[in-house]
mmCIF file of the N, C-alpha and C atoms, coordinates in Angstrom:
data_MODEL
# 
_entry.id   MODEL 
# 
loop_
_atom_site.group_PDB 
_atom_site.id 
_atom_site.type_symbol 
_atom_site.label_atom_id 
_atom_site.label_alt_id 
_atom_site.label_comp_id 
_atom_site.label_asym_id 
_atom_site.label_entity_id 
_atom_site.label_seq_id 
_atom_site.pdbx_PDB_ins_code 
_atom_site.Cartn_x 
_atom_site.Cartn_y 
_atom_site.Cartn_z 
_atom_site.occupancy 
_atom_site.B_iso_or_equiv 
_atom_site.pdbx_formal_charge 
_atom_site.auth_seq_id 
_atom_site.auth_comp_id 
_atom_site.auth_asym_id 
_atom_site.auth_atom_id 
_atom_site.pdbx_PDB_model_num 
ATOM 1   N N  . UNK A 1 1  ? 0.807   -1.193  0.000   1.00 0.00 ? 1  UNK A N  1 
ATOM 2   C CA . UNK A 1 1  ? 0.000   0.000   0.000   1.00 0.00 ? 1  UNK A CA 1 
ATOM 3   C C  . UNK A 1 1  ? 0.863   1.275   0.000   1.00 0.00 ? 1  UNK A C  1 
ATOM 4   N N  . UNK A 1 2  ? 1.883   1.080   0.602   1.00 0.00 ? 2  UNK A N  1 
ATOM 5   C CA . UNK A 1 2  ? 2.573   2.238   0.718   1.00 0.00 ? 2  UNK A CA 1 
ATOM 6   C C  . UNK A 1 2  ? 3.301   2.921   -0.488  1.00 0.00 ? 2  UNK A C  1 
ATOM 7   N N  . UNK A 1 3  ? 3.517   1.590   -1.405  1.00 0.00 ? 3  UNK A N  1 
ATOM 8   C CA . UNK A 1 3  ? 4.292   1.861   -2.955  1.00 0.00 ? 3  UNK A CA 1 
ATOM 9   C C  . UNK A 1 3  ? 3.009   2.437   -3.499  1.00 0.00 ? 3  UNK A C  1 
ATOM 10  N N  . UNK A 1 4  ? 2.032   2.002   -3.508  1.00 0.00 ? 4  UNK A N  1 
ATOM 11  C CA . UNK A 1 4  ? 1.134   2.388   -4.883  1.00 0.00 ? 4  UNK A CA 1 
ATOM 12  C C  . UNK A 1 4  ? 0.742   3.821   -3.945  1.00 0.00 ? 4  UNK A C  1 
ATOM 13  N N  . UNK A 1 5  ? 0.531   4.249   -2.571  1.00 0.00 ? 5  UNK A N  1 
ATOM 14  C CA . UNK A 1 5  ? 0.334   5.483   -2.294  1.00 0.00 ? 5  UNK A CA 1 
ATOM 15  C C  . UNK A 1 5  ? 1.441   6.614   -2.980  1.00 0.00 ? 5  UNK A C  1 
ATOM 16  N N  . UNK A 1 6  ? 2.220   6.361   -2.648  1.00 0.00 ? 6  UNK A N  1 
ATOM 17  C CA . UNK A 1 6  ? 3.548   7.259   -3.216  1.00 0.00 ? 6  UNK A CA 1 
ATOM 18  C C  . UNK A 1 6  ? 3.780   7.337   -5.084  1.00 0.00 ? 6  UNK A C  1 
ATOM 19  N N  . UNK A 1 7  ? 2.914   6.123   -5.558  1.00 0.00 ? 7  UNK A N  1 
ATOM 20  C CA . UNK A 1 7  ? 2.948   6.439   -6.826  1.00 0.00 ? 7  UNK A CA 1 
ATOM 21  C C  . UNK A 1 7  ? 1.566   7.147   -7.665  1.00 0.00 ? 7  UNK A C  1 
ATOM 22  N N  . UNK A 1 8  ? 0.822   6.989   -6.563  1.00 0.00 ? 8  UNK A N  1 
ATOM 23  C CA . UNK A 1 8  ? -0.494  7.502   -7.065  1.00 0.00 ? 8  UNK A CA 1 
ATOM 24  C C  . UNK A 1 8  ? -0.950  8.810   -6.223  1.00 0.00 ? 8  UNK A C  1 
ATOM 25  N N  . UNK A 1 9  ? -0.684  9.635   -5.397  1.00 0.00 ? 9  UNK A N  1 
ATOM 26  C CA . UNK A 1 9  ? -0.267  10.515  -4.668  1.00 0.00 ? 9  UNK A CA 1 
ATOM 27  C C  . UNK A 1 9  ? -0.887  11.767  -5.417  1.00 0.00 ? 9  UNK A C  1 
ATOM 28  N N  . UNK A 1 10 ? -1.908  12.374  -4.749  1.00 0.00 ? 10 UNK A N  1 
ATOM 29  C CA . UNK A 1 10 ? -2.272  13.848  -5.355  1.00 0.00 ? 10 UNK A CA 1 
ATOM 30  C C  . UNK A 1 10 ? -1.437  15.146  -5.647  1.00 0.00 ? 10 UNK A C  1 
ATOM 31  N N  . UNK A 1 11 ? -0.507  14.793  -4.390  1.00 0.00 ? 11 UNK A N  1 
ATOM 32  C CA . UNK A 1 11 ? 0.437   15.418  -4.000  1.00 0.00 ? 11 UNK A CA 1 
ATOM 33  C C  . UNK A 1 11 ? 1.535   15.762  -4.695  1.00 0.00 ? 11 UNK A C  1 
ATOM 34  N N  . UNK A 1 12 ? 1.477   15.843  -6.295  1.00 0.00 ? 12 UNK A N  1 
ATOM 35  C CA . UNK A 1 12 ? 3.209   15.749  -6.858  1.00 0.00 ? 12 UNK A CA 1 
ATOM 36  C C  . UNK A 1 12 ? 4.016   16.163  -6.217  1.00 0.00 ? 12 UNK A C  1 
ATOM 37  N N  . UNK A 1 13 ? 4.363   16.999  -5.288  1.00 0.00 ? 13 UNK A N  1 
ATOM 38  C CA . UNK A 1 13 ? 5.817   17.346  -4.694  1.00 0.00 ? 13 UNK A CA 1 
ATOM 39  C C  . UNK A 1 13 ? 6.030   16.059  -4.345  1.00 0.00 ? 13 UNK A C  1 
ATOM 40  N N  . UNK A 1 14 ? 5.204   14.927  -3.378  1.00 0.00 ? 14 UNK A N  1 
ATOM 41  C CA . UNK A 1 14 ? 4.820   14.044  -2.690  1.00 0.00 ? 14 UNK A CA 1 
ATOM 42  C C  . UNK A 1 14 ? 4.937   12.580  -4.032  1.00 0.00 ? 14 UNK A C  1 
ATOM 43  N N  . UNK A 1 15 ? 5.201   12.481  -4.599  1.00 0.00 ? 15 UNK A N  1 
ATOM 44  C CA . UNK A 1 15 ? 4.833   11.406  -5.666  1.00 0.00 ? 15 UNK A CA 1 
ATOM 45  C C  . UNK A 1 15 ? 6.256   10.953  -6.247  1.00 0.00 ? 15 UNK A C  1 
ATOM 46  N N  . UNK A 1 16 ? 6.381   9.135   -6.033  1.00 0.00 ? 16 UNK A N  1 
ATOM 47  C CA . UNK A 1 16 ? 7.798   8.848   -6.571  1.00 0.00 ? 16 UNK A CA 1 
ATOM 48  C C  . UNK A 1 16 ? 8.044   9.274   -8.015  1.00 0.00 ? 16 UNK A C  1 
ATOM 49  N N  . UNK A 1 17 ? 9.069   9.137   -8.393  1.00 0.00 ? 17 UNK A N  1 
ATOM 50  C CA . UNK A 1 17 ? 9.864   8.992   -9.208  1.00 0.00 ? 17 UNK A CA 1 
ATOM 51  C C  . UNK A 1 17 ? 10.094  7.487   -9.733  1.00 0.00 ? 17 UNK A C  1 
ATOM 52  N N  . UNK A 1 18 ? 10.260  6.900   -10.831 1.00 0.00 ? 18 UNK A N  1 
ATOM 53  C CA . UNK A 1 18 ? 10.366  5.997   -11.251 1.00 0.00 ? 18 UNK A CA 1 
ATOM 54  C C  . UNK A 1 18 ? 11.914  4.887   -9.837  1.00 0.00 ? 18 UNK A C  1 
ATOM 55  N N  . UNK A 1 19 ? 12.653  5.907   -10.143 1.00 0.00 ? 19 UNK A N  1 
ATOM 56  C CA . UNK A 1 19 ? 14.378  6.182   -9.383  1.00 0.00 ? 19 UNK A CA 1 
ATOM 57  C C  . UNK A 1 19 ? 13.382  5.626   -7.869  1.00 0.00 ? 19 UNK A C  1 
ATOM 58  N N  . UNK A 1 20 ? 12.936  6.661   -6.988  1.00 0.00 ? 20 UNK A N  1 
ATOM 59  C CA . UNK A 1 20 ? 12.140  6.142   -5.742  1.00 0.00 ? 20 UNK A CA 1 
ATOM 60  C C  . UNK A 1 20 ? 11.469  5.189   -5.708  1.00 0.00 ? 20 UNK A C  1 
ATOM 61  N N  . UNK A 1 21 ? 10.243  4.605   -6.489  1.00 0.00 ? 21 UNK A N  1 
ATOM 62  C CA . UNK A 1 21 ? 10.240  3.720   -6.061  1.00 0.00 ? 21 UNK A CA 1 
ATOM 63  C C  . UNK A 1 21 ? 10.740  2.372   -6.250  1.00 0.00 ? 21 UNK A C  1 
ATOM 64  N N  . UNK A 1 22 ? 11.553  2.329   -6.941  1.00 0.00 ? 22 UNK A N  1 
ATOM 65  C CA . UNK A 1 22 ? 12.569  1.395   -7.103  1.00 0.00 ? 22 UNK A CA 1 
ATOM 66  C C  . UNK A 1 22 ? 13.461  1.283   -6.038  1.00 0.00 ? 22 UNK A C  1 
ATOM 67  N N  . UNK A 1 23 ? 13.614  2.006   -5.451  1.00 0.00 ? 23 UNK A N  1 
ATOM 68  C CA . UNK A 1 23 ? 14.508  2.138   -3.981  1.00 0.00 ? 23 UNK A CA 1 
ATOM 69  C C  . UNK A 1 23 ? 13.742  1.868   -2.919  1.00 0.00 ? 23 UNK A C  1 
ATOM 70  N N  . UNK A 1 24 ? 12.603  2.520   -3.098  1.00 0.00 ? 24 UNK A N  1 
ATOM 71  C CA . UNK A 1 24 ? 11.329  2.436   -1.659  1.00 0.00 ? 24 UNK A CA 1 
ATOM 72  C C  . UNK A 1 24 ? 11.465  0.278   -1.863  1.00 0.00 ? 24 UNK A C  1 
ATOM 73  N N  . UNK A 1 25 ? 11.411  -0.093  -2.879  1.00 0.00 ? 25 UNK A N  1 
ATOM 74  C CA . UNK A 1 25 ? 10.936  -1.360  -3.098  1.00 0.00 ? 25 UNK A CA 1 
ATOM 75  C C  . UNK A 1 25 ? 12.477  -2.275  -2.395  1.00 0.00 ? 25 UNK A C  1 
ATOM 76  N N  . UNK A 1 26 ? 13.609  -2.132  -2.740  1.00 0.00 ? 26 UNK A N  1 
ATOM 77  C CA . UNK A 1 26 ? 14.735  -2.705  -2.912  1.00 0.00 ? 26 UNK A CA 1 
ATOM 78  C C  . UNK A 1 26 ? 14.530  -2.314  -1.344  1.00 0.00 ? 26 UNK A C  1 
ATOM 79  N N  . UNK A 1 27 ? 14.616  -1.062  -0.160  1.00 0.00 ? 27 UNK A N  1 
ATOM 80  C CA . UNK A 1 27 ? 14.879  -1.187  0.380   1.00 0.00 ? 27 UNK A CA 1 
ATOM 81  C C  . UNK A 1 27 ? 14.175  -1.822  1.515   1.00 0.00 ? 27 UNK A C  1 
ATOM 82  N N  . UNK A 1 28 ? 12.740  -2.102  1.181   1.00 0.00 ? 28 UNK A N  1 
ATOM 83  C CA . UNK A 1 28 ? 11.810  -3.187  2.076   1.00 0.00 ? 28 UNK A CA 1 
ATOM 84  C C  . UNK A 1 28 ? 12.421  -4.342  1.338   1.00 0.00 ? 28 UNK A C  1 
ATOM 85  N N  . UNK A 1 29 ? 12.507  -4.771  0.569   1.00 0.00 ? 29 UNK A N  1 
ATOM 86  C CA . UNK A 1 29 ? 13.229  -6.281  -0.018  1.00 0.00 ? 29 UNK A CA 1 
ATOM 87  C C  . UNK A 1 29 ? 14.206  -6.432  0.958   1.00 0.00 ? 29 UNK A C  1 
ATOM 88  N N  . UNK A 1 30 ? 15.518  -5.499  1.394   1.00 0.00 ? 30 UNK A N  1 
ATOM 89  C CA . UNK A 1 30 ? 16.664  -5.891  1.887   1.00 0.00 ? 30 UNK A CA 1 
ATOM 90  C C  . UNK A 1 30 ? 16.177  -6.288  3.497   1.00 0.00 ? 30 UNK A C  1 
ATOM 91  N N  . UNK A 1 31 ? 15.387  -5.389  4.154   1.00 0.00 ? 31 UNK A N  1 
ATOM 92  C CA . UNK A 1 31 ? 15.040  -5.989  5.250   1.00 0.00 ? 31 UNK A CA 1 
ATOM 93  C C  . UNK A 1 31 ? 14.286  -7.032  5.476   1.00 0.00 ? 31 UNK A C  1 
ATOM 94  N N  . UNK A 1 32 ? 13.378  -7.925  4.843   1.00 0.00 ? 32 UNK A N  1 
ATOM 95  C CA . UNK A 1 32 ? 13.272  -9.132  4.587   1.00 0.00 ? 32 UNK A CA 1 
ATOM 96  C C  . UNK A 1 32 ? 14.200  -10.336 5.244   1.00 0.00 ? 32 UNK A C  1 
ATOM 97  N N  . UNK A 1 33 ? 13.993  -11.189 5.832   1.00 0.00 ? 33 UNK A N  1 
ATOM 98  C CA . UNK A 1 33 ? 15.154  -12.182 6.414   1.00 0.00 ? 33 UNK A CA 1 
ATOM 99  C C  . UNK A 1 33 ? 14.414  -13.145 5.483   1.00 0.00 ? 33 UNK A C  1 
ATOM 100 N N  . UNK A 1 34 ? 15.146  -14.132 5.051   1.00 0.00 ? 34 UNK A N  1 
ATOM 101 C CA . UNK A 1 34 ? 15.387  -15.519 4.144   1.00 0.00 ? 34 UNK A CA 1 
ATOM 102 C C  . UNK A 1 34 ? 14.356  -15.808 4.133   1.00 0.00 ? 34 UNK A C  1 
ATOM 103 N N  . UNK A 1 35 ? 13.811  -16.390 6.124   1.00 0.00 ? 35 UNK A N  1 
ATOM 104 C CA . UNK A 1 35 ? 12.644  -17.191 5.774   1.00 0.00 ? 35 UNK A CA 1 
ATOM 105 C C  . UNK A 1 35 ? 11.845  -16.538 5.623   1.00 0.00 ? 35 UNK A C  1 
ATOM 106 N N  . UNK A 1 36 ? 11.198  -15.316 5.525   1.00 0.00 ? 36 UNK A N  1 
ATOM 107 C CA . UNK A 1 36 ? 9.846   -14.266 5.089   1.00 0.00 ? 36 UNK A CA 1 
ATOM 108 C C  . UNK A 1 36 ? 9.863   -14.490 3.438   1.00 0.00 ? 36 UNK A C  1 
ATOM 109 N N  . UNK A 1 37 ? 11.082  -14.229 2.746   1.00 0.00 ? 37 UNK A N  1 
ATOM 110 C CA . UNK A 1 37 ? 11.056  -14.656 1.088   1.00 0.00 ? 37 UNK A CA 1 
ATOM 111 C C  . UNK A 1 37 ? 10.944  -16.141 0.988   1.00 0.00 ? 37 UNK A C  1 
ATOM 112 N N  . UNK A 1 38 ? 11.099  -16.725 1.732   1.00 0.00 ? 38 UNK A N  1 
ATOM 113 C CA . UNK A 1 38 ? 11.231  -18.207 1.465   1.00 0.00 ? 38 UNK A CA 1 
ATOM 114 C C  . UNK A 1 38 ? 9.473   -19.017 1.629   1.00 0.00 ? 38 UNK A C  1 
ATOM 115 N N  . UNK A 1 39 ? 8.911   -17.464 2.325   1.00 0.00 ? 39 UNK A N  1 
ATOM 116 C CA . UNK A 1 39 ? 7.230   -18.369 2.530   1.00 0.00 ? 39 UNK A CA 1 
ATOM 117 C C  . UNK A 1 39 ? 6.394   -18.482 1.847   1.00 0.00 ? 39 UNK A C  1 
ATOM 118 N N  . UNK A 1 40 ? 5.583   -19.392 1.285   1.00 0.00 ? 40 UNK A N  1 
ATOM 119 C CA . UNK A 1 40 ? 4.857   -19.222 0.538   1.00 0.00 ? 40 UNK A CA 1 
ATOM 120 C C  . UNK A 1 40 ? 3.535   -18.755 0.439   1.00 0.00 ? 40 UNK A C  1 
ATOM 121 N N  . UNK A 1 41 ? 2.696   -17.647 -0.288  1.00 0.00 ? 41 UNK A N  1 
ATOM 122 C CA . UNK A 1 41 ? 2.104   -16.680 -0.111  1.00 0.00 ? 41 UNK A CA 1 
ATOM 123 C C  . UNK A 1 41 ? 1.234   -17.413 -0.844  1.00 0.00 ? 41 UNK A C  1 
ATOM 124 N N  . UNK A 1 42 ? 0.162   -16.752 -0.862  1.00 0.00 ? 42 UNK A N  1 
ATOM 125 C CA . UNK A 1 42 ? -1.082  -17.116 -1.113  1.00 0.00 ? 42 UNK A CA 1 
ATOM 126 C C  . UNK A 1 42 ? -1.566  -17.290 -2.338  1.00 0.00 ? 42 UNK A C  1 
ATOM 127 N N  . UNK A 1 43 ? -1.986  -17.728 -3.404  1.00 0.00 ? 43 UNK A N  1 
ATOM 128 C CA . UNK A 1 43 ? -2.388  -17.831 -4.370  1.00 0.00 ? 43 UNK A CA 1 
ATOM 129 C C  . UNK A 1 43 ? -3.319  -16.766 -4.750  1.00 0.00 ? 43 UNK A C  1 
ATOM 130 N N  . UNK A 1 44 ? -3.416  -16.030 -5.743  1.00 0.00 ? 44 UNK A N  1 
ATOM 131 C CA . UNK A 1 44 ? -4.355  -14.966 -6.200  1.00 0.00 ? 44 UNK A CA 1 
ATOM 132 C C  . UNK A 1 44 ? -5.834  -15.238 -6.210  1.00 0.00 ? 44 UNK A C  1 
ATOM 133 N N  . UNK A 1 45 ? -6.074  -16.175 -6.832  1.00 0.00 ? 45 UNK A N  1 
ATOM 134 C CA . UNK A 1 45 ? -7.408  -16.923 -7.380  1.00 0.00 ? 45 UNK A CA 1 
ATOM 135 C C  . UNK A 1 45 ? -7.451  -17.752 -6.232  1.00 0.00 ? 45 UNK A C  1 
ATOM 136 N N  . UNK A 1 46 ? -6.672  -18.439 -5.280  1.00 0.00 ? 46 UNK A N  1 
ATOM 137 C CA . UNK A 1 46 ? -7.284  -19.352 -3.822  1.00 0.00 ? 46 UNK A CA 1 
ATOM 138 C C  . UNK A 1 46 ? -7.623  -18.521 -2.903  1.00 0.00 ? 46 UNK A C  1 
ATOM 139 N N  . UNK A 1 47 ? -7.338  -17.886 -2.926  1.00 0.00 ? 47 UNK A N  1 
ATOM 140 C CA . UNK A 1 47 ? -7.796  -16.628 -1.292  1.00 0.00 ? 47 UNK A CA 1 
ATOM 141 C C  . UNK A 1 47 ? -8.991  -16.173 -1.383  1.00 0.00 ? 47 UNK A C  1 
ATOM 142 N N  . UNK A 1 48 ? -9.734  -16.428 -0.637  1.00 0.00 ? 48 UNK A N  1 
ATOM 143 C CA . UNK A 1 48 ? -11.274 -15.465 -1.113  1.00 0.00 ? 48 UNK A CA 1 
ATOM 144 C C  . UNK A 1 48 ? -11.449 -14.422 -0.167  1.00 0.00 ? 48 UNK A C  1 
ATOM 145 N N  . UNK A 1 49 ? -11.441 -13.231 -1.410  1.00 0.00 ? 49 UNK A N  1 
ATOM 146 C CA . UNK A 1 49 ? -10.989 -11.749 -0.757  1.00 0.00 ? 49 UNK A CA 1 
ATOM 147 C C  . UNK A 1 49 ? -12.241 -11.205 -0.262  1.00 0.00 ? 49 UNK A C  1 
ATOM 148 N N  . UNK A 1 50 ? -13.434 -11.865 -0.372  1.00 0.00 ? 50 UNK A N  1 
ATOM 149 C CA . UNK A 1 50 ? -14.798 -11.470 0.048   1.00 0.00 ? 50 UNK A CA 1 
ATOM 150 C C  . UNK A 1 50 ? -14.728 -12.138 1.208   1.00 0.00 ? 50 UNK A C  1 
ATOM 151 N N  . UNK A 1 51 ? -14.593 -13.370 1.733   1.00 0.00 ? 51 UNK A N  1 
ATOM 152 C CA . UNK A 1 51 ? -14.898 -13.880 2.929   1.00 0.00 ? 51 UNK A CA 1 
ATOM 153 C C  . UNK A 1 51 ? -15.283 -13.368 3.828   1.00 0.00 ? 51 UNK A C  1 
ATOM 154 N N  . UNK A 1 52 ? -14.428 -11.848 4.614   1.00 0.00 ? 52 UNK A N  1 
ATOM 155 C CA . UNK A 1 52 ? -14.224 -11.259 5.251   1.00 0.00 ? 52 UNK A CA 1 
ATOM 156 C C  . UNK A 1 52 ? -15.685 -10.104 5.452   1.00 0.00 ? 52 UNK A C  1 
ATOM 157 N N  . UNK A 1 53 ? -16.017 -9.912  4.365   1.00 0.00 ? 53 UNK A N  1 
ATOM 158 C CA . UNK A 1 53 ? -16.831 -8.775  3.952   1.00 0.00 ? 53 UNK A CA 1 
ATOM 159 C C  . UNK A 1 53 ? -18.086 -9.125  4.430   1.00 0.00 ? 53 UNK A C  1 
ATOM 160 N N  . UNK A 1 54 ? -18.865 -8.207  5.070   1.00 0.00 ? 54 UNK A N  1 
ATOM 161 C CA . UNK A 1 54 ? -20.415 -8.148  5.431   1.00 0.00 ? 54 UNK A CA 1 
ATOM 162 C C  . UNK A 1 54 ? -21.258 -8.738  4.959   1.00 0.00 ? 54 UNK A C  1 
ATOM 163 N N  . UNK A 1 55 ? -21.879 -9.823  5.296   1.00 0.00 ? 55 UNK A N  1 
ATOM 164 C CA . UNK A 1 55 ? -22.859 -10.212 4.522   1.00 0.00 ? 55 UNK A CA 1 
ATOM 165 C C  . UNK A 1 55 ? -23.776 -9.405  3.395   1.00 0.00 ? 55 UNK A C  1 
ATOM 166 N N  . UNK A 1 56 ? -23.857 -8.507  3.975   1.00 0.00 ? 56 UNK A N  1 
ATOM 167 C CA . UNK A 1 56 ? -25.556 -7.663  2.806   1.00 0.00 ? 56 UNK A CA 1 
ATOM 168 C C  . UNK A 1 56 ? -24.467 -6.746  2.097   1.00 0.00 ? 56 UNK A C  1 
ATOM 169 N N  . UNK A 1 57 ? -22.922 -6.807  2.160   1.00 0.00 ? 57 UNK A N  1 
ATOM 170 C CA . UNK A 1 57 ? -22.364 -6.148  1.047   1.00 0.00 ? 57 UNK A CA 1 
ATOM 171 C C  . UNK A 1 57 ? -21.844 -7.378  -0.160  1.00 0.00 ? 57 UNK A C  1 
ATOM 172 N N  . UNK A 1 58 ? -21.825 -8.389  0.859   1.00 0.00 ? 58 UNK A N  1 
ATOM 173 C CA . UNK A 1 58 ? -21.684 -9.578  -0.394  1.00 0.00 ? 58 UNK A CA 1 
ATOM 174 C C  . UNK A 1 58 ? -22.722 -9.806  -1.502  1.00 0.00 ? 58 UNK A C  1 
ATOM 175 N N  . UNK A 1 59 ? -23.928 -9.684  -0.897  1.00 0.00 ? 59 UNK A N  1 
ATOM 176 C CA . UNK A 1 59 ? -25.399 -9.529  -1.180  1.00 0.00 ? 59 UNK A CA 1 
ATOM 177 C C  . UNK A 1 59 ? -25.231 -8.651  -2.498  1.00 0.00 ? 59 UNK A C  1 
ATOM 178 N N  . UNK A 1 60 ? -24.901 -7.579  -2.024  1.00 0.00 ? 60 UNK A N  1 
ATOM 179 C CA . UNK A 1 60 ? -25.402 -6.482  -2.913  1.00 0.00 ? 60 UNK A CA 1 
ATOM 180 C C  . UNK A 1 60 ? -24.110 -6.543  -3.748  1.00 0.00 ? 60 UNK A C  1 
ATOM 181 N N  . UNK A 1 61 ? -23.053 -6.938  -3.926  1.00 0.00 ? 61 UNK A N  1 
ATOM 182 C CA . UNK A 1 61 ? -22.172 -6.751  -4.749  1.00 0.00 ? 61 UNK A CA 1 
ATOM 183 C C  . UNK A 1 61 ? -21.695 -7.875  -5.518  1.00 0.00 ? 61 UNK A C  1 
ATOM 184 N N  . UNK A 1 62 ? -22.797 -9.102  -4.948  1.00 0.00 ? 62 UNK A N  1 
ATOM 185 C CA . UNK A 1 62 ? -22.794 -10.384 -5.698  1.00 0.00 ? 62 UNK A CA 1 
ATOM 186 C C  . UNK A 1 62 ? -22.250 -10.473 -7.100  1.00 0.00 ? 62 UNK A C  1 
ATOM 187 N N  . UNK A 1 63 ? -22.831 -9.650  -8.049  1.00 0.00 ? 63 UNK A N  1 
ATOM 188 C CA . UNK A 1 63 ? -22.572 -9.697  -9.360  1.00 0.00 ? 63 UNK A CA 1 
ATOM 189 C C  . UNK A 1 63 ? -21.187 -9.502  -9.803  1.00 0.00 ? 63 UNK A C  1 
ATOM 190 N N  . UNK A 1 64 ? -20.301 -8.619  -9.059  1.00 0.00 ? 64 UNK A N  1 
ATOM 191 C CA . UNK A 1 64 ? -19.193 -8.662  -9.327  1.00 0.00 ? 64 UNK A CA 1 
ATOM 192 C C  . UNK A 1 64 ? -18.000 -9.774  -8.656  1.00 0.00 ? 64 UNK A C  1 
ATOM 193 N N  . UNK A 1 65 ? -18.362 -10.723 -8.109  1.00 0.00 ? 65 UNK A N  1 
ATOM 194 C CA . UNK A 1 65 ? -17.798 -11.833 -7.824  1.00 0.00 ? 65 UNK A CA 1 
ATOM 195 C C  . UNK A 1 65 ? -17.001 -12.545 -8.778  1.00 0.00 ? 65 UNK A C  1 
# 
């Protein structure tokens, strides 16, 4: 969230640079320890990103499922 804030940012003074966030990225990568890259993350299409969500907004937003 924090990359796509800084790249999408109303703010141009406030808004990366191609150069930034390439650095913003490399430098959360470097703090990373082995086993955090080494875990395996979730599948795009297996996770169900609605689960979570309110019933009567599941309801009502059914169609876009």
């Amino acid at each position: 969230a924090p990359l796509l804030d800084g790249m999408t940012t109303r703010c141009i003074a406030r808004r990366f640079t191609a150069t930034q966030a390439l650095r913003f990225v490399d430098d959360i990568r470097r703090a990373l320890t082995a086993a955090q890259l080494g875990s395996p993350g979730r599948l795009y299409f297996a996770y169900d990103r609605w689960a979570h969500l309110p019933r009567a907004f599941q309801a009502a937003w059914a169609g876009h499922r």
